[in-house]
Structure formats: structure tokens, C-alpha cells
PyMOL Python script that loads the backbone (N, CA, C, O; Angstrom):
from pymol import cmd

cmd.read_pdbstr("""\
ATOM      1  N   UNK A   1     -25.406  14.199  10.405  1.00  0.00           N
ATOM      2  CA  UNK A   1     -25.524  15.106  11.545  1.00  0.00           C
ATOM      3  C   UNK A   1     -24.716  14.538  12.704  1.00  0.00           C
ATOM      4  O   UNK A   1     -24.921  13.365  13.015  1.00  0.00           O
ATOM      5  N   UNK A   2     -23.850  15.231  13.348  1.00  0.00           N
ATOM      6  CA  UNK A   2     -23.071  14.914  14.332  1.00  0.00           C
ATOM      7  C   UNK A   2     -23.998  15.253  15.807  1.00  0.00           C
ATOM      8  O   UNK A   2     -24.422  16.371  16.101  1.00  0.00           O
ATOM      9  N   UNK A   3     -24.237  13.644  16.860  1.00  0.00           N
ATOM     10  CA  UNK A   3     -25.165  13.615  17.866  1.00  0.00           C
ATOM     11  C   UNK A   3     -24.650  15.037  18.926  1.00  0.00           C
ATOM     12  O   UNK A   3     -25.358  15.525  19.806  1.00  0.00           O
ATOM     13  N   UNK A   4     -23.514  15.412  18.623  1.00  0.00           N
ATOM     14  CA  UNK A   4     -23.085  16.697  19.578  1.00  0.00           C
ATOM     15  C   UNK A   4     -23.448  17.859  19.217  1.00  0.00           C
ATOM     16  O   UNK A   4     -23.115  18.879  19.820  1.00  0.00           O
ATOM     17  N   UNK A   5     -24.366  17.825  17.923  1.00  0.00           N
ATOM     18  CA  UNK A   5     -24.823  19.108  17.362  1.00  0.00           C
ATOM     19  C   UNK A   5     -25.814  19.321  17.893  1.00  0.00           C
ATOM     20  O   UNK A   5     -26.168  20.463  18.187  1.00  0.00           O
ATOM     21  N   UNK A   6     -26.496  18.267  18.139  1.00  0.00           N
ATOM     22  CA  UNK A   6     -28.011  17.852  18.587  1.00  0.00           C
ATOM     23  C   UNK A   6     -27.943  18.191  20.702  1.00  0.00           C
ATOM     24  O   UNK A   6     -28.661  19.052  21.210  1.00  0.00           O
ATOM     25  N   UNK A   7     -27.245  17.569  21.300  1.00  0.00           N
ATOM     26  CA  UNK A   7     -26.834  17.650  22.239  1.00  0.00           C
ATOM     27  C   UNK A   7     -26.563  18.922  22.733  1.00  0.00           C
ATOM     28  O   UNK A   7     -27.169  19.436  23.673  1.00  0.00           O
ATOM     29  N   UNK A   8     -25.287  19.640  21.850  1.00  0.00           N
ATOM     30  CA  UNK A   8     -25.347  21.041  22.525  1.00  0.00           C
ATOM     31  C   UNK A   8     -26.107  22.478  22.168  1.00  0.00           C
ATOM     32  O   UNK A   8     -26.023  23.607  22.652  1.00  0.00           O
ATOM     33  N   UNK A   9     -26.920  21.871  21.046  1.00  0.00           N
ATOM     34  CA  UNK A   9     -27.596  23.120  20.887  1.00  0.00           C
ATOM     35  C   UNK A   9     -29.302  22.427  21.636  1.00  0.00           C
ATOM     36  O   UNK A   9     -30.267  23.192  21.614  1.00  0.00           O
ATOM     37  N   UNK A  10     -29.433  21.314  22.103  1.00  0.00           N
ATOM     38  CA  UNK A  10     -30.347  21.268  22.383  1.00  0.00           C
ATOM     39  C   UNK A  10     -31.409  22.697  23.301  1.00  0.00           C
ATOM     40  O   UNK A  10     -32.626  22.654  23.120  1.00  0.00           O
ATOM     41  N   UNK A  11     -31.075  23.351  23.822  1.00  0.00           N
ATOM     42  CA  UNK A  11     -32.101  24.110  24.454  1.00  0.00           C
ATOM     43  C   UNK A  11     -32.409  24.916  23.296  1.00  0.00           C
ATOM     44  O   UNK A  11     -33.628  24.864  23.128  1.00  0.00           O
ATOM     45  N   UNK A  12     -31.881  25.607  22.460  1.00  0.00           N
ATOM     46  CA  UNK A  12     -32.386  26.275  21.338  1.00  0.00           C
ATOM     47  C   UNK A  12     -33.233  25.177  20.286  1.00  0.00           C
ATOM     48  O   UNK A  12     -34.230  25.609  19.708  1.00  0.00           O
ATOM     49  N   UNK A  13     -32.852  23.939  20.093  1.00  0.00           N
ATOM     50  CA  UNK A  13     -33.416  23.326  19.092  1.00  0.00           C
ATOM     51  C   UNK A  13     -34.665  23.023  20.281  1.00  0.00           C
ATOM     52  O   UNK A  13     -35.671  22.633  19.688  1.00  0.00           O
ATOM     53  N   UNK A  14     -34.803  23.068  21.237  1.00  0.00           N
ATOM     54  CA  UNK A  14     -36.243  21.905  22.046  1.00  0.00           C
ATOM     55  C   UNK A  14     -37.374  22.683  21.984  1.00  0.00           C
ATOM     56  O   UNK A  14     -38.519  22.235  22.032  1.00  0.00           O
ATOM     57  N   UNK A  15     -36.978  24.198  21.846  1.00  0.00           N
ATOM     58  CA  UNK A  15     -38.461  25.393  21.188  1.00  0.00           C
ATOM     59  C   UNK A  15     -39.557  25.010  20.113  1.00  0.00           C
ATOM     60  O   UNK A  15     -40.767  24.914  19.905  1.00  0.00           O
ATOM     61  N   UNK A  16     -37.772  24.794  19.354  1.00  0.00           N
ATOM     62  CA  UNK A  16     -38.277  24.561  17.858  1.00  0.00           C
ATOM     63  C   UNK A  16     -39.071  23.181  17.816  1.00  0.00           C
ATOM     64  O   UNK A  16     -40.272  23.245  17.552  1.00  0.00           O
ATOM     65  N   UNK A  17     -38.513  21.983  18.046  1.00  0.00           N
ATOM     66  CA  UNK A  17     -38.805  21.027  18.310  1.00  0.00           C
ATOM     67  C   UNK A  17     -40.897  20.520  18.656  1.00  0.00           C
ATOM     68  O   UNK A  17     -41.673  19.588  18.447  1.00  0.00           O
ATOM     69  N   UNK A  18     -40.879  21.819  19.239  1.00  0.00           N
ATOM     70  CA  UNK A  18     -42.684  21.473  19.953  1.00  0.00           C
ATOM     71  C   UNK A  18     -43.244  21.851  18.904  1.00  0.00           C
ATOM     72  O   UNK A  18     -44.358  21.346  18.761  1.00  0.00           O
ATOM     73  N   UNK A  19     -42.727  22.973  17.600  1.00  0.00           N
ATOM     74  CA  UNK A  19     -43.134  23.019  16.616  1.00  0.00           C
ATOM     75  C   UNK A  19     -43.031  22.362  15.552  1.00  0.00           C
ATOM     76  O   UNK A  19     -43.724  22.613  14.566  1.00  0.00           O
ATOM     77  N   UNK A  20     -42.216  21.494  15.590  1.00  0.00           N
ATOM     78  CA  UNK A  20     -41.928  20.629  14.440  1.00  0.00           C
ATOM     79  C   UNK A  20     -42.704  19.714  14.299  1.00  0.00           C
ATOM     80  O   UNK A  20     -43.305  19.439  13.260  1.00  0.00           O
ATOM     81  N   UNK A  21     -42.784  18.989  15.631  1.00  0.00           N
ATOM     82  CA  UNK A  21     -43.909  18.088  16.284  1.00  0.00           C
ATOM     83  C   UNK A  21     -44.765  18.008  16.867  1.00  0.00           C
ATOM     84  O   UNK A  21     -44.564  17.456  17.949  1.00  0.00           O
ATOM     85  N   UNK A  22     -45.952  18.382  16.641  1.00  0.00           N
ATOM     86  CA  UNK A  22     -46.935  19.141  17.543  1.00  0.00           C
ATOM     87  C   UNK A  22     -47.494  18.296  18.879  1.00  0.00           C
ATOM     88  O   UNK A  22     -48.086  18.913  19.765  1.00  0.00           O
ATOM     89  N   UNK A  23     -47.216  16.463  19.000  1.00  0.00           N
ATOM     90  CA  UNK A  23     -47.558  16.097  19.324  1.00  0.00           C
ATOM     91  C   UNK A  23     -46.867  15.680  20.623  1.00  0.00           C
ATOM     92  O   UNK A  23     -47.327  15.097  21.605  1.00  0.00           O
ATOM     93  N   UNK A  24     -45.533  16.177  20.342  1.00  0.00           N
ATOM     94  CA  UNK A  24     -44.372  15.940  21.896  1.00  0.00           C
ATOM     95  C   UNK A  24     -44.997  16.731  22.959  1.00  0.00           C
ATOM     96  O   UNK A  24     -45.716  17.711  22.762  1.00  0.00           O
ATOM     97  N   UNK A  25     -44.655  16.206  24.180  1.00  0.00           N
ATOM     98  CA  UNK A  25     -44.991  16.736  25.327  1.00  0.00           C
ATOM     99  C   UNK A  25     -43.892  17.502  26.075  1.00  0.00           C
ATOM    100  O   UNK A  25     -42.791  17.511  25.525  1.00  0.00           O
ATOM    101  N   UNK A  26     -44.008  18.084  27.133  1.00  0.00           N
ATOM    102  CA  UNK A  26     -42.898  18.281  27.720  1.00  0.00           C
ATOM    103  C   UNK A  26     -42.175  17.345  28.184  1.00  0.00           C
ATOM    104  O   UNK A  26     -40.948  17.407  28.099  1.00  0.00           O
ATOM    105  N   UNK A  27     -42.837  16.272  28.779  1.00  0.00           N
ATOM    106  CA  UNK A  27     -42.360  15.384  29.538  1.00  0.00           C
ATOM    107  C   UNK A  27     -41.758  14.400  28.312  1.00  0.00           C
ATOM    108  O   UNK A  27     -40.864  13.646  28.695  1.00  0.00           O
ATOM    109  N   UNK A  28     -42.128  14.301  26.874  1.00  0.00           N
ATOM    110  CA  UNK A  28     -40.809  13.982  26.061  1.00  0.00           C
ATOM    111  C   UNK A  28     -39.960  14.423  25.507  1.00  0.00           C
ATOM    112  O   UNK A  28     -39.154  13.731  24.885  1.00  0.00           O
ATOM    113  N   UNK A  29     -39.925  15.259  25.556  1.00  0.00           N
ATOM    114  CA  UNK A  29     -38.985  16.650  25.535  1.00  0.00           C
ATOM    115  C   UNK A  29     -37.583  16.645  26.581  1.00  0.00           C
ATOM    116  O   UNK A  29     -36.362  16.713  26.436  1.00  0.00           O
ATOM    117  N   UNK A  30     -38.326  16.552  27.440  1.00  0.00           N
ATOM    118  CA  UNK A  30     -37.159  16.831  28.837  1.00  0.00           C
ATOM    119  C   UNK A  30     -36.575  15.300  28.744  1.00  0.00           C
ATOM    120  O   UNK A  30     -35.350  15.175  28.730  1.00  0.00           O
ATOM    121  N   UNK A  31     -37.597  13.857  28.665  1.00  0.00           N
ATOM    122  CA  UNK A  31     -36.923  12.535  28.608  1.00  0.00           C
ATOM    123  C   UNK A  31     -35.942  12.629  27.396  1.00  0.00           C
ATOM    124  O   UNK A  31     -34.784  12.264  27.597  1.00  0.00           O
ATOM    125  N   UNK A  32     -36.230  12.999  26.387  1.00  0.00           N
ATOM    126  CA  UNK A  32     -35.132  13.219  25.244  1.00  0.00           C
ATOM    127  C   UNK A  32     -33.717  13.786  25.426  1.00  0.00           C
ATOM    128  O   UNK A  32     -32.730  13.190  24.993  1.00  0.00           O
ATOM    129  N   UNK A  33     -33.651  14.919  26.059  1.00  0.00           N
ATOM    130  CA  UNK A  33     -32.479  15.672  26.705  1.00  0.00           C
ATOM    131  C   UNK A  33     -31.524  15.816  25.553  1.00  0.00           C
ATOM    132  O   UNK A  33     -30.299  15.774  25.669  1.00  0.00           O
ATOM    133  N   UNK A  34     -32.296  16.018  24.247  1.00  0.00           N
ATOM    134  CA  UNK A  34     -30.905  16.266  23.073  1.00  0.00           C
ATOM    135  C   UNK A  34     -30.083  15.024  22.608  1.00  0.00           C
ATOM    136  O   UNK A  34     -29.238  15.007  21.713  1.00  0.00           O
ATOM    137  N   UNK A  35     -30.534  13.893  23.466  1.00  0.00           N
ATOM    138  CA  UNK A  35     -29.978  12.649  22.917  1.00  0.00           C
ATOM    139  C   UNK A  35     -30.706  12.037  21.399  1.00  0.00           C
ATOM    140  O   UNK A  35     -31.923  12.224  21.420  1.00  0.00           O
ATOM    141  N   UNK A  36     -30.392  11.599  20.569  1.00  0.00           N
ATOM    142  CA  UNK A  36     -31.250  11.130  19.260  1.00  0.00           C
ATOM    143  C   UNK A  36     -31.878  10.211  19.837  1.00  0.00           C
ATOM    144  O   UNK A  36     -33.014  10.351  20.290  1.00  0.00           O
ATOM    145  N   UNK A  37     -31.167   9.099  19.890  1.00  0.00           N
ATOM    146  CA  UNK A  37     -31.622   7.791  20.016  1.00  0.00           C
ATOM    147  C   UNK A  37     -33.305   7.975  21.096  1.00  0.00           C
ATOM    148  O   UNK A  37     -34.447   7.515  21.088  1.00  0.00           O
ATOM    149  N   UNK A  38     -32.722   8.653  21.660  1.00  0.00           N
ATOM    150  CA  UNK A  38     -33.989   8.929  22.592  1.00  0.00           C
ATOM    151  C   UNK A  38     -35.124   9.242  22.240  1.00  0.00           C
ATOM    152  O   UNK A  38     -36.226   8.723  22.419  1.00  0.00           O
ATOM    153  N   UNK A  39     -34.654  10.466  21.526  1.00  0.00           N
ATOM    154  CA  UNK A  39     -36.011  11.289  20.667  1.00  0.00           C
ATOM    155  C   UNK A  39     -36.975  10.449  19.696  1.00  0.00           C
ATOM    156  O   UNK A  39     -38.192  10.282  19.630  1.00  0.00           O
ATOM    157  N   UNK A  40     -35.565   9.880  18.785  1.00  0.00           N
ATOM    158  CA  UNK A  40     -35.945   8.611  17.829  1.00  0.00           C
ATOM    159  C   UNK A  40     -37.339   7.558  18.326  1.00  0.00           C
ATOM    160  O   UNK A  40     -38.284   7.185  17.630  1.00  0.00           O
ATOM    161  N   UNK A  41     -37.095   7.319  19.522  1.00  0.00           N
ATOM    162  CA  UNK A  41     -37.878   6.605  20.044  1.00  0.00           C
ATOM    163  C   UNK A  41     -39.097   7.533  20.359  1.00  0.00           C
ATOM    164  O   UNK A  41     -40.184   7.271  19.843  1.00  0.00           O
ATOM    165  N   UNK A  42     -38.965   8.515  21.116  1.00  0.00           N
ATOM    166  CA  UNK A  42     -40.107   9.239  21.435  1.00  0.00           C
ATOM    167  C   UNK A  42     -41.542   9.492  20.111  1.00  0.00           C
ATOM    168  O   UNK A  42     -42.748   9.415  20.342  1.00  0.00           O
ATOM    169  N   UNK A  43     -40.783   9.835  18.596  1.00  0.00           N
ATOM    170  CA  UNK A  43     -41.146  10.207  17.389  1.00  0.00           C
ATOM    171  C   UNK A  43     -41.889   8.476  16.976  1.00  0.00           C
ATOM    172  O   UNK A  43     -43.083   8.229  16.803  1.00  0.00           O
ATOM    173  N   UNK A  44     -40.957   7.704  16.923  1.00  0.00           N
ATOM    174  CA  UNK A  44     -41.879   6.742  16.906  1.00  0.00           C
ATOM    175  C   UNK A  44     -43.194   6.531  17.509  1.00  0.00           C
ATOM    176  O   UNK A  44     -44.179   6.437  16.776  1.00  0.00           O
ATOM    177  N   UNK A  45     -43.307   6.440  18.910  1.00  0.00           N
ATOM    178  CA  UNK A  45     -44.337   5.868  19.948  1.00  0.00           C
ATOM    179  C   UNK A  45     -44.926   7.189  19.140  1.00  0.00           C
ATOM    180  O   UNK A  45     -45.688   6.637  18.347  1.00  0.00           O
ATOM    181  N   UNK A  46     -45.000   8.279  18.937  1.00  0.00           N
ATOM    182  CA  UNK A  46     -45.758   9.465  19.020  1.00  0.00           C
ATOM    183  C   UNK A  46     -46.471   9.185  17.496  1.00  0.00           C
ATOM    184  O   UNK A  46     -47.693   9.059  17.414  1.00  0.00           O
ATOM    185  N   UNK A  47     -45.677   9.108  16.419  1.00  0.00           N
ATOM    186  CA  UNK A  47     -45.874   8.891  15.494  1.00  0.00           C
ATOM    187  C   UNK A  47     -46.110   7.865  14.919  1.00  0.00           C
ATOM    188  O   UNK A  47     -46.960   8.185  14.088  1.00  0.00           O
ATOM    189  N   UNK A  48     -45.907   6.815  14.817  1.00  0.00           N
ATOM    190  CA  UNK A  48     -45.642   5.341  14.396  1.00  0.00           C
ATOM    191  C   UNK A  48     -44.487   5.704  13.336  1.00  0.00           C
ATOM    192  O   UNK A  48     -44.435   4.899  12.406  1.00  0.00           O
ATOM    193  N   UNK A  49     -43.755   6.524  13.297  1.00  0.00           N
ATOM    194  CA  UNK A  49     -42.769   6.167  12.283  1.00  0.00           C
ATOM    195  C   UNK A  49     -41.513   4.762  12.457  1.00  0.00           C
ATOM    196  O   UNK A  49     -41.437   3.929  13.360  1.00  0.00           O
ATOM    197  N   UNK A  50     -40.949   4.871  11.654  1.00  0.00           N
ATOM    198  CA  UNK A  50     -39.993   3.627  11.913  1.00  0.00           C
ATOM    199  C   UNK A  50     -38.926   4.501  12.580  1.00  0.00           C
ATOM    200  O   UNK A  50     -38.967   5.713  12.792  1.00  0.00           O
ATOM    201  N   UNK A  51     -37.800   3.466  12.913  1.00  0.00           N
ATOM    202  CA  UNK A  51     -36.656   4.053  13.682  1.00  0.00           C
ATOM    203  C   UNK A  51     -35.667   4.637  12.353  1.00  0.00           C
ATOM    204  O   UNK A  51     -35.102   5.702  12.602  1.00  0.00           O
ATOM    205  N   UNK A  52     -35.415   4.053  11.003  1.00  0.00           N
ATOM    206  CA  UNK A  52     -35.093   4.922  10.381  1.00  0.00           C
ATOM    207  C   UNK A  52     -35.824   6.656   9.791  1.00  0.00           C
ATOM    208  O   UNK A  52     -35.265   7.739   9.619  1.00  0.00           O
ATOM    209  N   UNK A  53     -37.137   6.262   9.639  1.00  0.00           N
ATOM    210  CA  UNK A  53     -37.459   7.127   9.260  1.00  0.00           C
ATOM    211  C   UNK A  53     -37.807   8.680  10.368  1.00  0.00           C
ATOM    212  O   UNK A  53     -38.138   9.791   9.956  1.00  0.00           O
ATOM    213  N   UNK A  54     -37.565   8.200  12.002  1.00  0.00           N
ATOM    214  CA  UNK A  54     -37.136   9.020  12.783  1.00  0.00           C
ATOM    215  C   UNK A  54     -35.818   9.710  12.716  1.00  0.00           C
ATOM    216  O   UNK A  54     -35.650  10.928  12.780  1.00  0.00           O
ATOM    217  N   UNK A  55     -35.000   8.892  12.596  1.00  0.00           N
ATOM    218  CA  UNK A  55     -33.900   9.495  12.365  1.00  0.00           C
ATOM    219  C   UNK A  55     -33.189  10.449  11.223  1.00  0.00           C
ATOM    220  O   UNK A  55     -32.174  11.145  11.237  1.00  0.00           O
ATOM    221  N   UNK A  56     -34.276  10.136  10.143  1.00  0.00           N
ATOM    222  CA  UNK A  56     -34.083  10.875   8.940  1.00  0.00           C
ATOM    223  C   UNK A  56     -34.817  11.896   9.107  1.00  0.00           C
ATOM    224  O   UNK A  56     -34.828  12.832   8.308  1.00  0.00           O
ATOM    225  N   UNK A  57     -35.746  11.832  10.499  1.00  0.00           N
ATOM    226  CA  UNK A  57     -36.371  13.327  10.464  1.00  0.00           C
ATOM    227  C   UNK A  57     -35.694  14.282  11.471  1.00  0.00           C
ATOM    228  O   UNK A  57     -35.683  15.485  11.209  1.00  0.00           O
ATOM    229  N   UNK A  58     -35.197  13.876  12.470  1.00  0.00           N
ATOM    230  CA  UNK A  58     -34.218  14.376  13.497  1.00  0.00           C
ATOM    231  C   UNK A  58     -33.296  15.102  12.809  1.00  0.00           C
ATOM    232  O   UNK A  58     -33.138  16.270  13.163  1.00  0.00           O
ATOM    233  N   UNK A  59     -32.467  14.549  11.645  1.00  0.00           N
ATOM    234  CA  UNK A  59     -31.164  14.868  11.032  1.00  0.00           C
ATOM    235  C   UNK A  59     -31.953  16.101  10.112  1.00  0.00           C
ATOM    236  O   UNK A  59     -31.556  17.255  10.274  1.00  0.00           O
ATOM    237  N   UNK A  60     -32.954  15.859   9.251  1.00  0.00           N
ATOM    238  CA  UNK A  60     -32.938  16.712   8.318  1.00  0.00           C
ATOM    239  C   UNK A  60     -33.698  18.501   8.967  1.00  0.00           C
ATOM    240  O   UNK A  60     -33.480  19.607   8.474  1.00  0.00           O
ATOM    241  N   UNK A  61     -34.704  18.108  10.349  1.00  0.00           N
ATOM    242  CA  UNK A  61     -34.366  19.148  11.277  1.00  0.00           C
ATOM    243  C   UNK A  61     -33.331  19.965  11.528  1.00  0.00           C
ATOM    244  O   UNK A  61     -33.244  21.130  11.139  1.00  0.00           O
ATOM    245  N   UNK A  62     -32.112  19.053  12.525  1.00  0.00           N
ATOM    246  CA  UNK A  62     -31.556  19.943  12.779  1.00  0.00           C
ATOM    247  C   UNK A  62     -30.904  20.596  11.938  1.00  0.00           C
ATOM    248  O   UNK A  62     -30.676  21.805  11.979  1.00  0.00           O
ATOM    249  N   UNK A  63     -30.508  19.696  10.983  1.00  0.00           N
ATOM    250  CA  UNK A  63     -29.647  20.200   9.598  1.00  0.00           C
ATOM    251  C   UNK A  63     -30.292  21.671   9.115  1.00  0.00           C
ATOM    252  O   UNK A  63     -29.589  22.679   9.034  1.00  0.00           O
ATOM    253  N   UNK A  64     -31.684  21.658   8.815  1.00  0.00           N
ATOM    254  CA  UNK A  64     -32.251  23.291   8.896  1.00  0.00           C
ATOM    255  C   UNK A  64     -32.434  24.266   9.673  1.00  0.00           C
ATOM    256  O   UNK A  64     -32.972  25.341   9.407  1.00  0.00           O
ATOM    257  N   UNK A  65     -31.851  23.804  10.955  1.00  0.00           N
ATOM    258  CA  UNK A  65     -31.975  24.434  12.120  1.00  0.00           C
ATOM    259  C   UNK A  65     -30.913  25.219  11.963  1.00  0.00           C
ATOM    260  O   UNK A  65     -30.950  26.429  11.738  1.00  0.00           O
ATOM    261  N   UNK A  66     -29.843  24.466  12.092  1.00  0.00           N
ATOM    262  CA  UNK A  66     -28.151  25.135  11.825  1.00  0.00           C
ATOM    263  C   UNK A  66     -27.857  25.895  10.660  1.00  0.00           C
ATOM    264  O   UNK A  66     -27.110  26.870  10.579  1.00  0.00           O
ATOM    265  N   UNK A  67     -28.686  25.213   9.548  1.00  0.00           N
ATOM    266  CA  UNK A  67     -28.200  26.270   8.268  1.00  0.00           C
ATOM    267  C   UNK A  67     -29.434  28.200   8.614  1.00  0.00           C
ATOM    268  O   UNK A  67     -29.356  29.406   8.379  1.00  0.00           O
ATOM    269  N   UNK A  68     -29.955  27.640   8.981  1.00  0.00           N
ATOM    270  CA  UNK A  68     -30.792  28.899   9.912  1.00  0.00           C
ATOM    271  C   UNK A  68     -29.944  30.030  10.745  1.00  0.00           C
ATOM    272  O   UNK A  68     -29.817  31.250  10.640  1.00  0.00           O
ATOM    273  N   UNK A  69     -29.453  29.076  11.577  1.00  0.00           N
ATOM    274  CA  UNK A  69     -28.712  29.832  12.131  1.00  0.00           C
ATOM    275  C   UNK A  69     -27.302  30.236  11.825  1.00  0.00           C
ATOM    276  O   UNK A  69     -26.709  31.056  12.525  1.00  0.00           O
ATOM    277  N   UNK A  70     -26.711  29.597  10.667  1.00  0.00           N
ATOM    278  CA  UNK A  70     -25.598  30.375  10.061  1.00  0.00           C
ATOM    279  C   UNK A  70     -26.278  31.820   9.046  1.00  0.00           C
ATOM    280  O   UNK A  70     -25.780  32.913   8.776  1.00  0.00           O
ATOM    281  N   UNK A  71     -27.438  31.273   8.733  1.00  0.00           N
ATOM    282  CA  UNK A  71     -28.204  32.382   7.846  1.00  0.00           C
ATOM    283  C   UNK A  71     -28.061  33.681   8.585  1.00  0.00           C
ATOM    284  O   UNK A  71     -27.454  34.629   8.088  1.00  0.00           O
ATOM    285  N   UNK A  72     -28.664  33.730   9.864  1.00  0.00           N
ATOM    286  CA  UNK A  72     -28.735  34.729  10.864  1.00  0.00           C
ATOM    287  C   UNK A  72     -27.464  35.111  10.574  1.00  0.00           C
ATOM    288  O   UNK A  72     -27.216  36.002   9.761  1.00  0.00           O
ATOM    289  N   UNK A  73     -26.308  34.260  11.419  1.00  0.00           N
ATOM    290  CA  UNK A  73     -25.175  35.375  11.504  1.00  0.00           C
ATOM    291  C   UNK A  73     -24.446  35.164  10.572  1.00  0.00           C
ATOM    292  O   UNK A  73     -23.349  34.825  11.017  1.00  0.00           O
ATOM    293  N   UNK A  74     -24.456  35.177   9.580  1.00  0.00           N
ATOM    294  CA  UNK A  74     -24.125  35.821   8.269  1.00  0.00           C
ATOM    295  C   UNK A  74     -23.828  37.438   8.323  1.00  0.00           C
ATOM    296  O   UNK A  74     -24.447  38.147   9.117  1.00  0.00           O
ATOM    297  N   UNK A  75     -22.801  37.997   7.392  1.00  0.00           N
ATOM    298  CA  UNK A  75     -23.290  39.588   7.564  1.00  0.00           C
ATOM    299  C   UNK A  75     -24.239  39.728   5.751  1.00  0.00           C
ATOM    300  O   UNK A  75     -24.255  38.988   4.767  1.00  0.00           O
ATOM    301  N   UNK A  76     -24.813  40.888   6.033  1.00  0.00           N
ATOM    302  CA  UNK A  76     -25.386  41.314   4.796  1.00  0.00           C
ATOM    303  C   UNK A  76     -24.803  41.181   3.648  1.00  0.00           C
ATOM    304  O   UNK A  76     -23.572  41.165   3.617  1.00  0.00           O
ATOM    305  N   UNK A  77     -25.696  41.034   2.245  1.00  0.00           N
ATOM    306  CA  UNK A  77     -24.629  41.394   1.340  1.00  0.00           C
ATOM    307  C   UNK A  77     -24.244  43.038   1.075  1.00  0.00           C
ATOM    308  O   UNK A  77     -24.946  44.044   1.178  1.00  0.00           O
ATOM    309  N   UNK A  78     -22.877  42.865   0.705  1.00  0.00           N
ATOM    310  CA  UNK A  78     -22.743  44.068  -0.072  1.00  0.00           C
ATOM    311  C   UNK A  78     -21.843  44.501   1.417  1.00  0.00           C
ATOM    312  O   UNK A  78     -21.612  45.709   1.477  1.00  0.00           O
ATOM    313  N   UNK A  79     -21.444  43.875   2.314  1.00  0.00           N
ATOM    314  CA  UNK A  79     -21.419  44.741   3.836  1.00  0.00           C
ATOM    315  C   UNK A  79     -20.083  43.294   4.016  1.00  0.00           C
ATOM    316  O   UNK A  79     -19.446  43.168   5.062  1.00  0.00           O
TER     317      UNK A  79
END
""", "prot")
cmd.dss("prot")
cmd.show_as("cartoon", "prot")
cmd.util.cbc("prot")
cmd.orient("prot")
């Protein structure tokens, strides 16, 4: 996952985000600002995960986030 994917789609991904993680706040949300490394950390303290295994959850997020949203604008089949 490229950190500029994360970065500039952040306001669309930070919706999703409160759902992914039920346990983020706003106030780690907004400290995150679409940066990983940041979040990474946030997911830890929140979670006890490790710093890899944050990051493998960040990536495989947004990664479904984006294939989501190519889904959307896709055109129909047959069209």
C-alpha cells in the first residue's frame, strides 16, 4: 500500500475507519491525520497489537477500501 493512498483519501477512509475499529476515538482519528505510522501506533495502544501486525491491518483495510471503490465506479456489465 502506498502511504499517499492512505493520506489522500484519508477523509473518506476516517468514516470507515470508526467502523473498522470500534474502539478509536475522535481524538485518534484526527491525531492520526492519514499518516500510518501514526495510526499504527494508535491500533496498538488501542489494541495491544504489535507494530507489524498494525500495519498489516492498515494495509489490508485500505487495500479493500480502494478495491471498493473501483467496484463502485466500474460501469455495469453488459454496458
Amino acid at each position: 500500500m502506498n502511504k499517499d493512498v492512505l493520506e489522500g483519501k484519508w477523509k473518506q477512509i476516517r468514516g470507515e475507519a470508526r467502523s473498522w475499529w470500534g474502539k478509536l476515538t475522535d481524538d485518534d482519528l484526527d491525531r492520526a491525520a492519514g499518516k500510518i505510522d501514526v495510526l499504527a501506533g494508535v491500533l496498538q495502544e488501542r489494541y495491544g497489537y504489535s507494530r507489524e501486525h498494525a500495519v498489516e491491518e492498515i494495509e489490508k483495510r485500505v487495500t479493500e477500501f480502494e478495491a471498493g471503490l473501483k467496484n463502485k465506479n466500474a460501469p455495469a456489465p453488459g454496458k
